[in-house]
N, C-alpha and C positions, 0 to 999 in steps of 0.2 A: 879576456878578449870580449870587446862588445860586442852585439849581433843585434844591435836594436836596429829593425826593419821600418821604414818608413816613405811614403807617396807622397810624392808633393807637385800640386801642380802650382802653376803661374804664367801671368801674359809676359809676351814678351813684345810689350809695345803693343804694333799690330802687326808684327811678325810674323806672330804666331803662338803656338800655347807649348811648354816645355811642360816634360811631365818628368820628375826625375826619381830615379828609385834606388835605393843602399839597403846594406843590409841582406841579409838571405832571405829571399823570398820562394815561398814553397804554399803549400796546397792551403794552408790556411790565409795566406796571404787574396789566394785569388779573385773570389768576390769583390775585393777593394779593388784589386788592379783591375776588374772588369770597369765596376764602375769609373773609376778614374780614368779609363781610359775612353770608356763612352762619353763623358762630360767633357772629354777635351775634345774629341773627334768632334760631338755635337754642336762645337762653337765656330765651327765653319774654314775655322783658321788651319794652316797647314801645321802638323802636331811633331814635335822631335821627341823622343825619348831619351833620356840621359842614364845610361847605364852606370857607367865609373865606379860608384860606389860603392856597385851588385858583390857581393862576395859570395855566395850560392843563388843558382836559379833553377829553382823545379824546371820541370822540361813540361808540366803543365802552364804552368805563369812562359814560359819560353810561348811554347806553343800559342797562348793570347798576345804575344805582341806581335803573331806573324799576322793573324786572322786582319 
């Protein structure tokens, strides 16, 4: 089974900015998802997150997508 975890952001036009996550994300994951999440917030545009892929999610990394 693979569990390769990975962030990815991208525009979506002028949409807005998709940030899409897979993979089990847990405590070591967080700092990236902070950051990733603040670079897209920061671009002004309205942000979606794409979960789908998630297959574990700490309840910490939970917890930063509510903030």
């Amino acid at each position: 089974m693979d569990t390769t975890t990975f962030i990815k952001i991208s525009e979506l036009d002028y949409l807005g900015i998709l940030v899409e996550l897979s993979g089990e994300l847990d405590v070591r994951d967080l700092e990236h998802l902070r950051s990733a999440l603040y670079d897209a917030l920061s671009s002004g545009l309205p942000t979606y997150v794409n979960l789908s892929g998630v297959s574990f999610l700490d309840v910490r990394c939970a917890q930063e997508l509510t903030i």
